[in-house]
gemmi code that builds the backbone of each chain (N, CA, C; Angstrom):
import gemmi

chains = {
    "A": [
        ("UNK", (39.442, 50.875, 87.569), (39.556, 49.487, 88.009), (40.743, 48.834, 87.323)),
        ("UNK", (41.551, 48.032, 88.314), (42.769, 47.423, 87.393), (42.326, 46.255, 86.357)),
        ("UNK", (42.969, 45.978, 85.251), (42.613, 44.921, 84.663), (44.023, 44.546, 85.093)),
        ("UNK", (43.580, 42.549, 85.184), (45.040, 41.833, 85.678), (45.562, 41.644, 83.792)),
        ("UNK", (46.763, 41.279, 83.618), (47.225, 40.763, 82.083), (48.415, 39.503, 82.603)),
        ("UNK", (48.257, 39.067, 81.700), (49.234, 37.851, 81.750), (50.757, 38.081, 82.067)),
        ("UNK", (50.762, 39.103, 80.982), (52.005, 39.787, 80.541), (53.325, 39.770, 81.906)),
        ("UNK", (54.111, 39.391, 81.478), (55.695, 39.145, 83.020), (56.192, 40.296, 82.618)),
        ("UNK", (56.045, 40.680, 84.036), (57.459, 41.998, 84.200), (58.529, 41.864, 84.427)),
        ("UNK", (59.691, 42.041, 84.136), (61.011, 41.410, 84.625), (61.714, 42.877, 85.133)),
        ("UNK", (62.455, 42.841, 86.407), (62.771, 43.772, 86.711), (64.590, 43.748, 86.720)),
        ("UNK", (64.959, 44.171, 86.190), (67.185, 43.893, 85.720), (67.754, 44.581, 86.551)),
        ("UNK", (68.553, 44.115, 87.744), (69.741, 44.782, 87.828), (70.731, 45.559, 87.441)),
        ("UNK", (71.283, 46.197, 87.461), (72.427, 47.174, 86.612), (72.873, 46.037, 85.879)),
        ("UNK", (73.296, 45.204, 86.124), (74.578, 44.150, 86.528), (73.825, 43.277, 84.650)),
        ("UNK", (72.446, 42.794, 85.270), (71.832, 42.081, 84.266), (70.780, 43.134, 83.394)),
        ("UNK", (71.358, 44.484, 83.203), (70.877, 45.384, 82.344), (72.414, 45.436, 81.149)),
        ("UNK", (73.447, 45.309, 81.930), (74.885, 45.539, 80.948), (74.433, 44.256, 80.236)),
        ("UNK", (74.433, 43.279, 80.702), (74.540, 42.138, 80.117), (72.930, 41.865, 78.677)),
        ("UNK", (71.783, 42.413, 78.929), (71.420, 42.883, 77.919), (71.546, 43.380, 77.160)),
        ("UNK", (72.410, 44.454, 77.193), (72.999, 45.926, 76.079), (74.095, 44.618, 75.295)),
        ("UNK", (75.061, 44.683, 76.298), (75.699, 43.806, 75.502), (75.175, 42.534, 74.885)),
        ("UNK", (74.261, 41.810, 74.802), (73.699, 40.945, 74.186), (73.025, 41.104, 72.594)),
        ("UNK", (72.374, 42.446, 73.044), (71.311, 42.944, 72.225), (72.908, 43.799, 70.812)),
        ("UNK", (73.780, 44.426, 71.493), (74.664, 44.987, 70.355), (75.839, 43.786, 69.938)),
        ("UNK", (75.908, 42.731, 70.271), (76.652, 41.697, 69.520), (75.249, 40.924, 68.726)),
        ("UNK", (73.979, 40.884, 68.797), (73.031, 40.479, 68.101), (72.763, 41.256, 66.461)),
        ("UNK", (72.602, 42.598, 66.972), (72.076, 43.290, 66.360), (73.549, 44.109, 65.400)),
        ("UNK", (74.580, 44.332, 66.350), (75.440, 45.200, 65.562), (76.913, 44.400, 65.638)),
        ("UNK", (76.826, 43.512, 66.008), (78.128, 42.629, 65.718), (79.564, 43.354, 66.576)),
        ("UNK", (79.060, 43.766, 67.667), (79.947, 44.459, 68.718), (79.567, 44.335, 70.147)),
        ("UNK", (80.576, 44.534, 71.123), (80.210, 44.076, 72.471), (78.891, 45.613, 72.890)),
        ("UNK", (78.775, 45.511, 73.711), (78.203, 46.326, 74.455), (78.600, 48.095, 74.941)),
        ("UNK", (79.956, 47.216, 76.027), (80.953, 48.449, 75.778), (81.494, 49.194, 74.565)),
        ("UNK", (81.750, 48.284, 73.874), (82.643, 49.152, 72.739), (81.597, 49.989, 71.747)),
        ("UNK", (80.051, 49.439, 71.821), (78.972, 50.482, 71.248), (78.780, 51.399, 72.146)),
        ("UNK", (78.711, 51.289, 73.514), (78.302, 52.663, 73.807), (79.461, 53.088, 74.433)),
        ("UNK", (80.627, 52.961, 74.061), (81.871, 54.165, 73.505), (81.802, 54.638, 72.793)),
        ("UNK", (81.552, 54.101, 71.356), (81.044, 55.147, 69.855), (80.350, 55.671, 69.918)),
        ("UNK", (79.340, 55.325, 70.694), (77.816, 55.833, 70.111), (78.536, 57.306, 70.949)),
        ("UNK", (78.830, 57.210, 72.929), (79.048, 58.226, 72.875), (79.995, 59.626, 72.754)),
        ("UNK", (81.626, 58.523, 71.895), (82.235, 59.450, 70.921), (81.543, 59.855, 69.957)),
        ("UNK", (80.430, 59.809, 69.763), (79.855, 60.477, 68.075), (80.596, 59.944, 67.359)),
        ("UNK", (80.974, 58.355, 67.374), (81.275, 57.887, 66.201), (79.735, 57.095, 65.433)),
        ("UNK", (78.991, 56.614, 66.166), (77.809, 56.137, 66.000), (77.141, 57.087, 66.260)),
        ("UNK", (76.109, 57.294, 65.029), (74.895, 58.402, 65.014), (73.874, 57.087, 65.375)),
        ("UNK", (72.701, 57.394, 66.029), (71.757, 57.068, 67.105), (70.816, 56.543, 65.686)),
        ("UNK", (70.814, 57.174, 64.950), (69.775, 56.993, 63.609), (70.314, 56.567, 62.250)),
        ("UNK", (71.500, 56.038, 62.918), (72.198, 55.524, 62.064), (71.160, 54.481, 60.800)),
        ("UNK", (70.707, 53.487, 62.181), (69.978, 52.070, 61.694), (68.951, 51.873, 62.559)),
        ("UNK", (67.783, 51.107, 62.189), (66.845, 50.780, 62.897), (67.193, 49.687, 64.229)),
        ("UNK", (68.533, 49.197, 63.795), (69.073, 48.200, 64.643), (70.141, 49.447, 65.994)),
        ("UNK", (70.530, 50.075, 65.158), (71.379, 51.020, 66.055), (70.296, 51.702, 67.224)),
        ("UNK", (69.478, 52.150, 66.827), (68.381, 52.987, 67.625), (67.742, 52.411, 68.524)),
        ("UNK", (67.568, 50.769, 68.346), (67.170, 49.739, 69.244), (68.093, 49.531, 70.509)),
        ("UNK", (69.399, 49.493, 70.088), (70.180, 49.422, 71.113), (70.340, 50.422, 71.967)),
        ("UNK", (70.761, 51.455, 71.106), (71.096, 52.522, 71.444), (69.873, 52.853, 72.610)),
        ("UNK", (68.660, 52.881, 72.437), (67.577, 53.202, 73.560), (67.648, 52.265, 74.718)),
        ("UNK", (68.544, 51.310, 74.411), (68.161, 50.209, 76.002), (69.600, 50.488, 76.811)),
        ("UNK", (70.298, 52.055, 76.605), (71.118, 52.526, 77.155), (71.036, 53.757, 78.097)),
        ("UNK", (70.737, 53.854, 78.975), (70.591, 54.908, 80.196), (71.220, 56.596, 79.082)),
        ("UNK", (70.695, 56.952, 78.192), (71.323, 57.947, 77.464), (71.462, 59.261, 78.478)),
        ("UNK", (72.651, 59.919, 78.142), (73.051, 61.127, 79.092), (73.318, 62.258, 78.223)),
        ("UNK", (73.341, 63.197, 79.247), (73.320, 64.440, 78.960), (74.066, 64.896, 77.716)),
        ("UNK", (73.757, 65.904, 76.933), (74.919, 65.431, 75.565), (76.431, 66.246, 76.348)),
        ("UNK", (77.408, 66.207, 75.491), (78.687, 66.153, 75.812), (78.518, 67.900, 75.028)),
        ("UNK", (77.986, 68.365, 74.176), (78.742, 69.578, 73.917), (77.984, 70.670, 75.427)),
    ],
    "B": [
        ("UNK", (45.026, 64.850, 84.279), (45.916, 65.443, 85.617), (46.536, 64.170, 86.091)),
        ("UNK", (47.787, 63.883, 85.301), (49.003, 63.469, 85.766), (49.262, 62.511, 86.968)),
        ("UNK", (49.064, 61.102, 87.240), (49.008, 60.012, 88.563), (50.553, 60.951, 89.064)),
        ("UNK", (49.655, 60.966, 90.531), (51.302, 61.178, 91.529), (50.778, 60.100, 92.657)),
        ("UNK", (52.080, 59.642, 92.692), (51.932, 58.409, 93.981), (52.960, 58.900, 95.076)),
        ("UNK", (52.742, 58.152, 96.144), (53.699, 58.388, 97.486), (55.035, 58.320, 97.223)),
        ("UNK", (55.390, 57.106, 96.727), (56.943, 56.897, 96.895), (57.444, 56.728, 95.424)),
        ("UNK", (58.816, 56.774, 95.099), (59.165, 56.161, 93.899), (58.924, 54.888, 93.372)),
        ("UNK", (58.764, 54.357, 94.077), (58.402, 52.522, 93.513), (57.026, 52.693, 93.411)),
        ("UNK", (56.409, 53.218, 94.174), (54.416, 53.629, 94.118), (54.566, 53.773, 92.228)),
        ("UNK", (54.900, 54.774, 92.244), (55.123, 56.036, 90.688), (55.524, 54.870, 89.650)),
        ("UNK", (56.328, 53.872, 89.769), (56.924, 53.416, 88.634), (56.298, 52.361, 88.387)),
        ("UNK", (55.691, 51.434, 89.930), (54.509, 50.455, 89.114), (53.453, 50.521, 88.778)),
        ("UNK", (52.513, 51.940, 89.021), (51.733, 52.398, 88.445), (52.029, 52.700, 86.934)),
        ("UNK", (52.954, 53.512, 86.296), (53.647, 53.561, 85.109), (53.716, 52.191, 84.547)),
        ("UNK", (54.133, 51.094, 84.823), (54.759, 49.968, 84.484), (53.432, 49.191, 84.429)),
        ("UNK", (52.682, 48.964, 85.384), (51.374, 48.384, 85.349), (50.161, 49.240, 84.098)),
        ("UNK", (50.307, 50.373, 83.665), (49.585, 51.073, 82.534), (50.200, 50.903, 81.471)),
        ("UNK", (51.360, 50.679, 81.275), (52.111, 50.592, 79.870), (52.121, 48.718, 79.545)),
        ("UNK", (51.796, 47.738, 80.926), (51.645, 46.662, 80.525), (50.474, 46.394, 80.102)),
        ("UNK", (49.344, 46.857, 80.638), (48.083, 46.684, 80.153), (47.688, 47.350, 78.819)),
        ("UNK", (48.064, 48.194, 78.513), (48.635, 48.648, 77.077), (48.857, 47.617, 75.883)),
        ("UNK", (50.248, 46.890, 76.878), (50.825, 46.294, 75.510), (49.774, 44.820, 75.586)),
        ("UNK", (49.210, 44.460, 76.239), (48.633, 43.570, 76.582), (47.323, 43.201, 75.276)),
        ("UNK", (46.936, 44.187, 75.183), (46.243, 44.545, 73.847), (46.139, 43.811, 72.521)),
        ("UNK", (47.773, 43.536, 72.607), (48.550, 43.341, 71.163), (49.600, 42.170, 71.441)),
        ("UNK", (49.867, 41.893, 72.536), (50.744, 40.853, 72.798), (51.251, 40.809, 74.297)),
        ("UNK", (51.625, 39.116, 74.065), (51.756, 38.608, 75.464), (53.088, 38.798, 75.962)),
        ("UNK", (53.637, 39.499, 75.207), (55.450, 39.164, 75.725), (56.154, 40.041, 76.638)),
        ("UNK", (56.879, 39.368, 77.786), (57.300, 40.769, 78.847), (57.900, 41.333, 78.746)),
        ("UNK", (57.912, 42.624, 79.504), (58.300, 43.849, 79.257), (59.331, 43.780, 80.642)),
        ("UNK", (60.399, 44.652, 80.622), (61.131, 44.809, 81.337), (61.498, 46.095, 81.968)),
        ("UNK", (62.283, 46.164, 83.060), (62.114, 47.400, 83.542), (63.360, 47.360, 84.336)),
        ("UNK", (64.229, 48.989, 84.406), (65.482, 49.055, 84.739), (65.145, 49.560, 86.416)),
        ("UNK", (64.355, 50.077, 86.803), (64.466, 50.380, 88.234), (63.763, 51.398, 88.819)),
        ("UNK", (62.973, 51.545, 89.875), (62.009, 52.077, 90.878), (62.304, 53.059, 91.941)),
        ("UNK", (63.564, 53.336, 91.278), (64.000, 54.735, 92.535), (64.714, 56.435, 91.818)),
        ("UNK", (64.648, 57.354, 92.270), (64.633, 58.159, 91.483), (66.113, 58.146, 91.153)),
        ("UNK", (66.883, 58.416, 89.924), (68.210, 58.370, 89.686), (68.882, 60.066, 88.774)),
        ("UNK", (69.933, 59.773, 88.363), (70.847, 61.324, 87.935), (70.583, 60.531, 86.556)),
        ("UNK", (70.362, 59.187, 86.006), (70.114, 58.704, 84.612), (68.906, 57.876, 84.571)),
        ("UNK", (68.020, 58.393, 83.112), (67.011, 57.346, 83.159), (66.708, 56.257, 82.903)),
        ("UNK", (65.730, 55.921, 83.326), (65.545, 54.065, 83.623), (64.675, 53.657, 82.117)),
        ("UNK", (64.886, 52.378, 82.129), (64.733, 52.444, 80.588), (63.176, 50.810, 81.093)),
        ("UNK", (62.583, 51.588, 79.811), (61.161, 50.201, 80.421), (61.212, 49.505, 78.682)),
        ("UNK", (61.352, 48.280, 78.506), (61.187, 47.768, 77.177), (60.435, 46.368, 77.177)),
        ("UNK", (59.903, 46.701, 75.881), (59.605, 45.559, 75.339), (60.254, 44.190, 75.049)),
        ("UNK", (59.791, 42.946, 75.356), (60.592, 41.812, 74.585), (61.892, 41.837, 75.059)),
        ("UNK", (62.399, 42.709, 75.722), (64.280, 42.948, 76.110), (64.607, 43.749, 74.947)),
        ("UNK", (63.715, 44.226, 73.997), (64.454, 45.364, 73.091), (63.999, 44.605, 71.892)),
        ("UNK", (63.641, 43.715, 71.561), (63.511, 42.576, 70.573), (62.022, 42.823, 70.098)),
        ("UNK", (62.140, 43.312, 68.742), (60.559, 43.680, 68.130), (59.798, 42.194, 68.335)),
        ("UNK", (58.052, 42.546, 68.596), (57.411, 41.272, 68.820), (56.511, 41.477, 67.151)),
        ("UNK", (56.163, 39.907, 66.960), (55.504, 39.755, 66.021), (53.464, 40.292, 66.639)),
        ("UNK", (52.805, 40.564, 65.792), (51.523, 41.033, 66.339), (51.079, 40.280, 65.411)),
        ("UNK", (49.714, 39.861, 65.709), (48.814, 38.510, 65.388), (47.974, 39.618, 64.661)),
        ("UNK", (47.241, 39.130, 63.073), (47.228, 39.574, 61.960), (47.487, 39.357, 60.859)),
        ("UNK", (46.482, 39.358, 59.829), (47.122, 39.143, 58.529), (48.237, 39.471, 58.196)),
        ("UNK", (48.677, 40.953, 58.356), (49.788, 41.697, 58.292), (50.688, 41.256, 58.905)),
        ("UNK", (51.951, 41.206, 58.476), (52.810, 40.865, 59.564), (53.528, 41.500, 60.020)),
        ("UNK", (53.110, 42.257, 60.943), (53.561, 43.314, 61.600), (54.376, 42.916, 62.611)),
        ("UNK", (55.170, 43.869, 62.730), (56.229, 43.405, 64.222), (56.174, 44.958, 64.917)),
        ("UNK", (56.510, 45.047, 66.478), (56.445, 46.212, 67.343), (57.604, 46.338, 68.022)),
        ("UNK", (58.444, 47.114, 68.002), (59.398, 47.585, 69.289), (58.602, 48.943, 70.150)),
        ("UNK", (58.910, 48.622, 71.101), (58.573, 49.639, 72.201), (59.645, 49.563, 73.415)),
        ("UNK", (60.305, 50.897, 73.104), (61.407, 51.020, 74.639), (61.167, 52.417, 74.964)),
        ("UNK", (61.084, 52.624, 76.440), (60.512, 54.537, 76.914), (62.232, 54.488, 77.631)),
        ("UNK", (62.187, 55.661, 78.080), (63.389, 56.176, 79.159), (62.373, 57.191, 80.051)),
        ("UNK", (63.053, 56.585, 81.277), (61.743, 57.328, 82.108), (62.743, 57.999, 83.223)),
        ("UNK", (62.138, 58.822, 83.845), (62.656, 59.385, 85.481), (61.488, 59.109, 86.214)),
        ("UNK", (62.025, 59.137, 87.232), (61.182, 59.471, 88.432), (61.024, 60.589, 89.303)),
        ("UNK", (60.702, 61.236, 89.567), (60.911, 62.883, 90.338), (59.361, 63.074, 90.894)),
        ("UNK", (59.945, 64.285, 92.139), (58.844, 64.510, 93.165), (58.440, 66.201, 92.936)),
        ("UNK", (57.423, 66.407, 92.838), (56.843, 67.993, 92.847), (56.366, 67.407, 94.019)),
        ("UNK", (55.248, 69.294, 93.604), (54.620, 69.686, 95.143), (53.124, 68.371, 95.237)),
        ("UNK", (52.888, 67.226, 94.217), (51.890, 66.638, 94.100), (52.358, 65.205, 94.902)),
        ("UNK", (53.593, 64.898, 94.479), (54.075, 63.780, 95.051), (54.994, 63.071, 93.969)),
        ("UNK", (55.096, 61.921, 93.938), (56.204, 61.146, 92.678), (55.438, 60.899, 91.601)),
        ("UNK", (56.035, 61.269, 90.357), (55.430, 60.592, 89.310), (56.724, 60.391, 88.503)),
        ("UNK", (56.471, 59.315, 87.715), (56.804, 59.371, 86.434), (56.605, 60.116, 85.220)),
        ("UNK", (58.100, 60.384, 84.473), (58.068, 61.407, 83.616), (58.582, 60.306, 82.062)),
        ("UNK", (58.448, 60.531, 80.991), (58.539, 59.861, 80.016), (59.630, 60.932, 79.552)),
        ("UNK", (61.196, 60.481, 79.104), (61.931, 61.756, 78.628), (62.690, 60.823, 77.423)),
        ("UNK", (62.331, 60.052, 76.683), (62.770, 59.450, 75.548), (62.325, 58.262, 75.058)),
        ("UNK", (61.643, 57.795, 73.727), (61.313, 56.386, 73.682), (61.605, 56.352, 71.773)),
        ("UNK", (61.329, 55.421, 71.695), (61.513, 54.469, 70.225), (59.824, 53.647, 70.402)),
        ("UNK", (59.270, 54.197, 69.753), (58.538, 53.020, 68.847), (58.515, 52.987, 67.681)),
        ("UNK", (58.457, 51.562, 66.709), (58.543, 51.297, 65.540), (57.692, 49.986, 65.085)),
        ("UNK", (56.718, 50.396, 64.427), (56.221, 49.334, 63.944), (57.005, 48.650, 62.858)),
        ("UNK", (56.984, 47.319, 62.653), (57.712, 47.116, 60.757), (56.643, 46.082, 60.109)),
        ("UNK", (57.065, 45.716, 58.625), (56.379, 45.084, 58.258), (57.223, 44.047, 57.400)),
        ("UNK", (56.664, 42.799, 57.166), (57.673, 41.818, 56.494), (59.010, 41.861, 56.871)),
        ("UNK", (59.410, 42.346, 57.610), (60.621, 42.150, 58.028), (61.542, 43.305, 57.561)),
        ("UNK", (60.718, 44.604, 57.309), (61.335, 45.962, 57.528), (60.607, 46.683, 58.217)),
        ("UNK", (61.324, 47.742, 58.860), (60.286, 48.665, 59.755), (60.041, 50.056, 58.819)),
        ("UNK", (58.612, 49.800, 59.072), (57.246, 50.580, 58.375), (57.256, 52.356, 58.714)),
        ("UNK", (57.465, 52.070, 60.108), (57.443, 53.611, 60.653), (58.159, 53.857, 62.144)),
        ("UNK", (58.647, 54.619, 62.356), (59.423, 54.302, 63.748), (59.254, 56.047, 64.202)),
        ("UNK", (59.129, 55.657, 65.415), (58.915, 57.201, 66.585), (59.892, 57.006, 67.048)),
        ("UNK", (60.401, 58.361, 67.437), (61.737, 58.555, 68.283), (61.971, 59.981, 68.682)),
        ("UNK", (62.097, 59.912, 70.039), (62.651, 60.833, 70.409), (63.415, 60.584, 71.822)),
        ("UNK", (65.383, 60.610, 71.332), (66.291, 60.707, 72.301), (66.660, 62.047, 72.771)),
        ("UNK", (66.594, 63.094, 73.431), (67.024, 64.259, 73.409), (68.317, 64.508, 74.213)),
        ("UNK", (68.623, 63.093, 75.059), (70.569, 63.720, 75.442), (70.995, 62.387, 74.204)),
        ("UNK", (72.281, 62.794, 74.828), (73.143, 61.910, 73.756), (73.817, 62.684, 73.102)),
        ("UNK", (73.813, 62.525, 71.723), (75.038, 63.296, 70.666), (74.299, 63.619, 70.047)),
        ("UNK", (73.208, 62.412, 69.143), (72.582, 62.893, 67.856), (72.077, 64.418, 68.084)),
        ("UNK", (72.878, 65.037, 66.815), (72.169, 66.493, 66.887), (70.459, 66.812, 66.555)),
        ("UNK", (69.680, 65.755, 66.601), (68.513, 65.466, 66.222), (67.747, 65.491, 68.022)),
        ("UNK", (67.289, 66.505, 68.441), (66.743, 66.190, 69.754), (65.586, 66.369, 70.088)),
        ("UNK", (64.240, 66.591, 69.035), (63.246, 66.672, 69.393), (63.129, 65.702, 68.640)),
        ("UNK", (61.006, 65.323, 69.004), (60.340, 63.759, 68.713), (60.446, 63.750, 66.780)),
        ("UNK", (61.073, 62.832, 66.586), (60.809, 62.851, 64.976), (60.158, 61.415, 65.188)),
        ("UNK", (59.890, 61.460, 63.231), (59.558, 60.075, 62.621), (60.324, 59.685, 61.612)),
        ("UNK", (60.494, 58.589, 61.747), (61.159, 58.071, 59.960), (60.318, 56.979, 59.286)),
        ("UNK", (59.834, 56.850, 57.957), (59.131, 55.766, 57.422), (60.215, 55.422, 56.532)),
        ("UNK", (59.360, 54.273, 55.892), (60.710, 53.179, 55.564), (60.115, 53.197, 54.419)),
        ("UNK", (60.433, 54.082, 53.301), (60.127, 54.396, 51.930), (61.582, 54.806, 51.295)),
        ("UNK", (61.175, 54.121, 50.492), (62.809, 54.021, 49.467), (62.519, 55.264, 48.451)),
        ("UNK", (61.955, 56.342, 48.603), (62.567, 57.806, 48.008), (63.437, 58.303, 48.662)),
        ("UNK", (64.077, 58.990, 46.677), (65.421, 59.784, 47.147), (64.750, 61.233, 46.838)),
        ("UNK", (65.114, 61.708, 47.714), (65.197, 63.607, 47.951), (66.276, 64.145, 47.195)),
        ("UNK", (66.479, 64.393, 45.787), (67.833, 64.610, 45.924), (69.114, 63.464, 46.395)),
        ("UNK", (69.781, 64.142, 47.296), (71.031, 63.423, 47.559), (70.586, 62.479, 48.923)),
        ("UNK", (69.410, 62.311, 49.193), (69.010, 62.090, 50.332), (68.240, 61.028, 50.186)),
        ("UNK", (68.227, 60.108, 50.806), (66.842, 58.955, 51.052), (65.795, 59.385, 52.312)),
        ("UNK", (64.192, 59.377, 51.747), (63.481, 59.819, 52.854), (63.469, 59.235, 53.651)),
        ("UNK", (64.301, 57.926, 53.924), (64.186, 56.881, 55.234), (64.793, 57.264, 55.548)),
        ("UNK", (65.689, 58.249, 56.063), (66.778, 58.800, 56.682), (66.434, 59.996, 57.346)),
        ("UNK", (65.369, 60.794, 56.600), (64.699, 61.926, 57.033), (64.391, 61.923, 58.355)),
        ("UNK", (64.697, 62.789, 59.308), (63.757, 63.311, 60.628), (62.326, 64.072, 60.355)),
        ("UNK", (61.741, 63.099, 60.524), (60.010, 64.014, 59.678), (59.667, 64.341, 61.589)),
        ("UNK", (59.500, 65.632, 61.576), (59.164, 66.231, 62.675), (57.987, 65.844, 63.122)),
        ("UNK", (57.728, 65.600, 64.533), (56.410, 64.964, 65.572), (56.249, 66.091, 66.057)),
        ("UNK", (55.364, 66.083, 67.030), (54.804, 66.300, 68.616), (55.448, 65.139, 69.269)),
        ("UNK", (55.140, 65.253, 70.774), (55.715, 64.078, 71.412), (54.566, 63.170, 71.188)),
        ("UNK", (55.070, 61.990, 71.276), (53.694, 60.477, 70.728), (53.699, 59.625, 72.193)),
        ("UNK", (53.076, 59.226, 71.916), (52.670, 58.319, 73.118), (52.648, 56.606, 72.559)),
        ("UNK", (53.089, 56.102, 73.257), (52.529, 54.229, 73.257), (51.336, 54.026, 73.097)),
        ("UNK", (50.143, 54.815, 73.802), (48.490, 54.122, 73.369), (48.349, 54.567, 72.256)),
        ("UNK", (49.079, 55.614, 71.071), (48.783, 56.378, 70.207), (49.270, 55.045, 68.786)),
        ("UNK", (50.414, 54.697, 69.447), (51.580, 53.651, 68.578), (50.267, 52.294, 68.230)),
        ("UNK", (49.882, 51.884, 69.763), (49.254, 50.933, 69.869), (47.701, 50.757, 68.741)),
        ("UNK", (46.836, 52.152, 69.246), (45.702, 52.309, 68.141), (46.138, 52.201, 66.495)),
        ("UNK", (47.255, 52.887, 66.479), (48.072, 52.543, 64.634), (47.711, 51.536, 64.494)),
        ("UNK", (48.455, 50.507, 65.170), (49.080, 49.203, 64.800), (46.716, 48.587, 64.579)),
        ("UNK", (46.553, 48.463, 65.491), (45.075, 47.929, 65.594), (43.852, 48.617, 64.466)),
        ("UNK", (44.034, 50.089, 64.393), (42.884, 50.649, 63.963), (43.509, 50.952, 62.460)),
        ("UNK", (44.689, 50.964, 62.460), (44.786, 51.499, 60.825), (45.787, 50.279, 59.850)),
        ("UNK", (46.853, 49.577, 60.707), (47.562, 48.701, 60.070), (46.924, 47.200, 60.075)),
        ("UNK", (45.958, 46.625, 61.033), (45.354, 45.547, 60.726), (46.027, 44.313, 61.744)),
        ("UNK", (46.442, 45.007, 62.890), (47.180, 44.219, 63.807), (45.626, 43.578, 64.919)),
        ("UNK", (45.363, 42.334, 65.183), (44.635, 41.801, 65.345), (44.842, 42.116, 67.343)),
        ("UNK", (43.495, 42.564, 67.768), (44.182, 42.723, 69.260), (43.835, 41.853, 70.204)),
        ("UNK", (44.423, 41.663, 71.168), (44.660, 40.069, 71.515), (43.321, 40.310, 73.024)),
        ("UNK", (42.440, 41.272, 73.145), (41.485, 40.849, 74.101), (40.486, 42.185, 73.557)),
        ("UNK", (39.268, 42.043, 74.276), (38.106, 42.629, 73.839), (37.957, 43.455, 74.501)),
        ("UNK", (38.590, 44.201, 75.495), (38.527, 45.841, 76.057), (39.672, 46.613, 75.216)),
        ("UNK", (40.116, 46.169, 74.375), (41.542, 46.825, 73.701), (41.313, 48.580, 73.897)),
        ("UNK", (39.832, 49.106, 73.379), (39.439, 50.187, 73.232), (39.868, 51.102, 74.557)),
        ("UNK", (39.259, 50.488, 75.376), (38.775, 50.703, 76.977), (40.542, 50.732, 77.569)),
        ("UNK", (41.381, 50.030, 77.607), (42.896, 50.157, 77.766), (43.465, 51.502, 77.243)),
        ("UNK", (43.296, 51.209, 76.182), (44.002, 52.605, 74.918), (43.427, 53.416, 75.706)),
        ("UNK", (42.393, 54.240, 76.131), (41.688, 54.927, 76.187), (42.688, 55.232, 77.740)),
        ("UNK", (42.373, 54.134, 78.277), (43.054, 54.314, 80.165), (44.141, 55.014, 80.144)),
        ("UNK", (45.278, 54.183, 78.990), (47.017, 54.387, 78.681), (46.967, 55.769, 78.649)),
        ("UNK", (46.092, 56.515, 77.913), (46.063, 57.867, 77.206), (45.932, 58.662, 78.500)),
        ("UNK", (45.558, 58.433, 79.408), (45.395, 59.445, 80.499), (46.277, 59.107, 81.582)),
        ("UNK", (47.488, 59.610, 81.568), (48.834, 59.878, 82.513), (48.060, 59.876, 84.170)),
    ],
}
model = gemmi.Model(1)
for chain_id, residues in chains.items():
    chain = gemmi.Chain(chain_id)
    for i, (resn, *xyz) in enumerate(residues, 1):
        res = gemmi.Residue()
        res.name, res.seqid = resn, gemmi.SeqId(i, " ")
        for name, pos in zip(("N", "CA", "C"), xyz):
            atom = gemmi.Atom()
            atom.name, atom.element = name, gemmi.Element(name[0])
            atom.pos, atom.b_iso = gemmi.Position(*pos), 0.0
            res.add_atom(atom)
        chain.add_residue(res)
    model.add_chain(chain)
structure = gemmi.Structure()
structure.add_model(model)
structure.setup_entities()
């Protein structure tokens, strides 16, 4: 049986998913969006870097690794 | 035995509707969700917009919860597949214990670890840095922590009866 919850789902566009990433890594890591997930996926940023890095880092569509 | 639904959007609000009633447990705050059709990258479902929530409790516990999900069709029909998440409880305003497992990407770290937030050094090493090796974990698993062992107060009276639902895919 379903239980109903209060709880709002919000569903993001690509468009207003960038604009989260980038929100969340000038909050959290004092950088745009883009320019973190360029490092992160030059392997200049390790993923476990920080508890703040790993936050971001997961609200990023992560891909296949590069080697 | 694993929900398979008709279509991709069937699959993902079933997923999305079990992981809200989940968090529902423990807090009111919405959860978000990247998209309902099957893709070549996965869709990411989070908490708060990524933003740890405070949980009601003596303790002052705070929760992040973000999954990476697919969507894909066998011979059963569509389901949702869980292929990366972060949970982390913290406390006072450090995090206590955090689940993780990203397996693409770079980090050469690709199965489910844990890290706790204990200031021993190993040697040349701090154990908060450590990959302490998992199984894969689940959100109703994160959720019972926070309620049954850390003292996180749960915000309705089937909490049990949810956990219990979450746990069965």
């Amino acid at each position: 049986m379903a239980t109903r919850t209060d709880n709002e789902i919000r569903e993001l566009s690509p468009e207003e998913w960038d604009q989260l990433v980038d929100e969340k890594a000038r909050k959290y890591l004092g950088m745009s969006g883009a320019e973190f997930e360029r490092r992160l996926n030059a392997g200049e940023i390790d993923i476990d870097d920080s508890p703040d890095v790993t936050r971001v880092a997961m609200l990023l569509p992560l891909h296949a690794p590069h080697k | 035995m694993p929900h398979t639904s008709r279509t991709p959007a069937e699959a993902v609000e079933h997923y999305r509707g079990r992981i809200v009633r989940l968090l529902s447990c423990v807090t009111s705050a919405h959860t978000t969700v990247s998209g309902y059709h099957a893709s070549d990258l996965p869709h990411r479902l989070s908490l708060a917009d990524g933003d740890p929530v405070r949980l009601r409790g003596e303790a002052r516990l705070t929760l992040d919860a973000t999954e990476q999900y697919r969507v894909h069709e066998d011979a059963e029909g569509w389901r949702v597949e869980i292929v990366g998440y972060l949970y982390a409880i913290g406390y006072e305003g450090r995090e206590l214990v955090a689940y993780h497992w990203h397996p693409h990407g770079d980090s050469p770290i690709t199965r489910p670890h844990m890290h706790v937030g204990a200031d021993i050094r190993v040697g040349d090493r701090w154990l908060g840095k450590v990959h302490l090796p998992t199984g894969a974990v689940s959100l109703d698993r994160i959720v019972a922590l926070a309620i049954v062992e850390l003292g996180a107060e749960p915000l309705r009276e089937d909490w049990e009866r949810l956990i219990g639902e979450a746990a069965v895919r």
